[in-house]
ZAVEX-597079 format. One record per atom (N, C-alpha, C, O): x, y, z; residue in one letter. Coordinates in steps of 0.2 Angstrom, whole numbers, plus 5000, padded with zeros to 4 digits. Each point is the difference from the previous one (the first is absolute). Layout:
<rs>
XYZA ...
</rs>
This chain:
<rs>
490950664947X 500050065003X 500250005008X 499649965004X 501050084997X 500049995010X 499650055002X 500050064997X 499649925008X 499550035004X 500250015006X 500649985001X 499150055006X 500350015006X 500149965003X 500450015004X 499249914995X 500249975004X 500549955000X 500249965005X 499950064986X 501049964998X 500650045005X 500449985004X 499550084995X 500350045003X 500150005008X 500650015001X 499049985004X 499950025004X 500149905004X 500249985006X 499749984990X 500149955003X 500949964998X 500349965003X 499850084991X 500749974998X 500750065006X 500549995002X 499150084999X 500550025004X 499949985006X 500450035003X 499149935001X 499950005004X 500549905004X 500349985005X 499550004988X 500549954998X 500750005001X 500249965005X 500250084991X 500650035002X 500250025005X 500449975003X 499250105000X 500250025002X 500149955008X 500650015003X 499049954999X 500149955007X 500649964997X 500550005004X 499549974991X 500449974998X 500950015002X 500549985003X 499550074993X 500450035003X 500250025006X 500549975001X 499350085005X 500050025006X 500149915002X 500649985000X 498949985002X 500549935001X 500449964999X 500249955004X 500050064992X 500749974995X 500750065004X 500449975003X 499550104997X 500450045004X 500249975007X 500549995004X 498849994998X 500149995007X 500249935001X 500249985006X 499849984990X 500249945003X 500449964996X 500549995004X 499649994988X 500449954998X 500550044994X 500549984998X 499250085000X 500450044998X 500249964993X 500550024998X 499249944997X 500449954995X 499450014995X 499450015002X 500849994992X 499449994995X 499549945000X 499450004998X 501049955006X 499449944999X 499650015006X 499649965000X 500450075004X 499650035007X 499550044996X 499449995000X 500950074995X 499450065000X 499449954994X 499450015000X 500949954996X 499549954994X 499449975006X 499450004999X 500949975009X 499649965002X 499550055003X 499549994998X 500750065005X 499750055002X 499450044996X 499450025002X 501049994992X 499450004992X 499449985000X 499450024999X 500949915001X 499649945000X 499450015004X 499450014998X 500849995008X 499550005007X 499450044999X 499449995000X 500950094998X 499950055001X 499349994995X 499450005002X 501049984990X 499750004993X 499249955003X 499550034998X 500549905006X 499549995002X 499450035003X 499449994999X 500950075007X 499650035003X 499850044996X 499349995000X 500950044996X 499750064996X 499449974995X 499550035000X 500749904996X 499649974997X 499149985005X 499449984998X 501050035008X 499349975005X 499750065001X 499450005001X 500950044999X 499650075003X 499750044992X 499750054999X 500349894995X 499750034993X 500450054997X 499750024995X 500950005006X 500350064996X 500349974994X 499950024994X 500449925008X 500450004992X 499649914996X 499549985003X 500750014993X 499749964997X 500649935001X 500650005000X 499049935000X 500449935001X 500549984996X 500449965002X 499550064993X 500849994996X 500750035004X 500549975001X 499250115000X 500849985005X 500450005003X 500650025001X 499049935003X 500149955005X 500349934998X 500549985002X 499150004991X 500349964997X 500850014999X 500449975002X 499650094994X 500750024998X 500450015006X 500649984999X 499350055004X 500550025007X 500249925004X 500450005004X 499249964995X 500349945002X 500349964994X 500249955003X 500050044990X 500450004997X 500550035001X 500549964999X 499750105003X 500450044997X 500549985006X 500649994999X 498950015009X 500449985007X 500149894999X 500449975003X 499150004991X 500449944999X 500850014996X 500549965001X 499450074995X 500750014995X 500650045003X 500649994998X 499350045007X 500750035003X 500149965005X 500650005002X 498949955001X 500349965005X 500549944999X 500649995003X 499049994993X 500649954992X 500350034999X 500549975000X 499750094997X 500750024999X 500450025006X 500650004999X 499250025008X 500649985007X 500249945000X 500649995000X 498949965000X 500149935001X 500549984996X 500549995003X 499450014991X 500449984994X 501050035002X 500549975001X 499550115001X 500450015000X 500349995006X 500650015001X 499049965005X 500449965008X 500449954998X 500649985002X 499249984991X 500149935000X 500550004998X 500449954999X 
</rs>
């Protein structure tokens, strides 16, 4: 069941996530790192739970190997 503080911590998540990624690298692998950062804050501030952070560092290891893969 989402509660206010999935709510309120995943858009809170985003929505920084976003606004810095605007502001500065403009690229999908910038807004995953930014995710990332944010997804820990939010985990320390108690709103969301540690898995997914787990997952949001997956998903930012899988797309980074897939640039990688396709520079080479």
């Amino acid at each position: 069941m989402i509660t206010v503080e999935w709510i309120i911590g995943a858009g809170l998540m985003f929505g920084l996530a976003l606004i810095l990624n605007y502001y500065t690298f403009e690229s999908l692998k910038g807004f995953f790192v930014f995710l990332t950062i944010f997804n820990a804050f939010v985990i320390w501030a108690g709103l969301l739970p540690f898995w997914t952070l787990i997952l949001n560092l997956i998903i930012l290891t899988y797309l980074m190997y897939i640039e990688l893969k396709i520079e080479r």
